[in-house]
N, C-alpha and C positions, 0 to 999 in steps of 0.2 A: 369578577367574583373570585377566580381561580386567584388572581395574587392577597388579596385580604385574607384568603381561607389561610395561603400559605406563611403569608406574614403574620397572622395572629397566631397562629400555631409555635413558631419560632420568636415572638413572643413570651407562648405561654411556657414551652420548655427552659425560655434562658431568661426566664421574671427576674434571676437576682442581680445577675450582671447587667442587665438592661435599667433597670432602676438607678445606679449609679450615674448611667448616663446621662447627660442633659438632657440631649436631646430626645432619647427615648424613653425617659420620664415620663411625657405626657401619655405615650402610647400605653406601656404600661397603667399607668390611671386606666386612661378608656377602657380595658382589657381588665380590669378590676371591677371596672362596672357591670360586666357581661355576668348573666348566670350561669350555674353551673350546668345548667344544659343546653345554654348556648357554646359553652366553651370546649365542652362534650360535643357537640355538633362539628366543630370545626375542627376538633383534634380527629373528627375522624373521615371530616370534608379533604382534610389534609392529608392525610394518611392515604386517601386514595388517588388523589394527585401522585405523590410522588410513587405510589406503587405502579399506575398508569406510565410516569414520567415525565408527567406534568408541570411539575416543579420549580421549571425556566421560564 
């Protein structure tokens, strides 16, 4: 759980740069699908990982 939370979150911060990429295209999509309080959940699922240090 701990790396999805951190991987959608990075992600969500870098949606433009990640859209040009092929391969994280799709990921993006998926992440487009999410609501906005799913995406709110995990910016702040993530947020506490890396404040913990979690993050790795």
């Amino acid at each position: 759980m701990r790396v999805l939370v951190v991987f959608g979150d990075l992600l969500d911060r870098h949606r433009k740069t990640r859209k040009t990429n092929r391969r994280m295209a799709l990921q993006v999509k998926n992440l487009d699908i999410k609501s906005e309080t799913e995406i709110h959940a995990i910016r702040e699922a993530s947020q506490i990982h890396r404040q913990r240090g979690n993050s790795r």
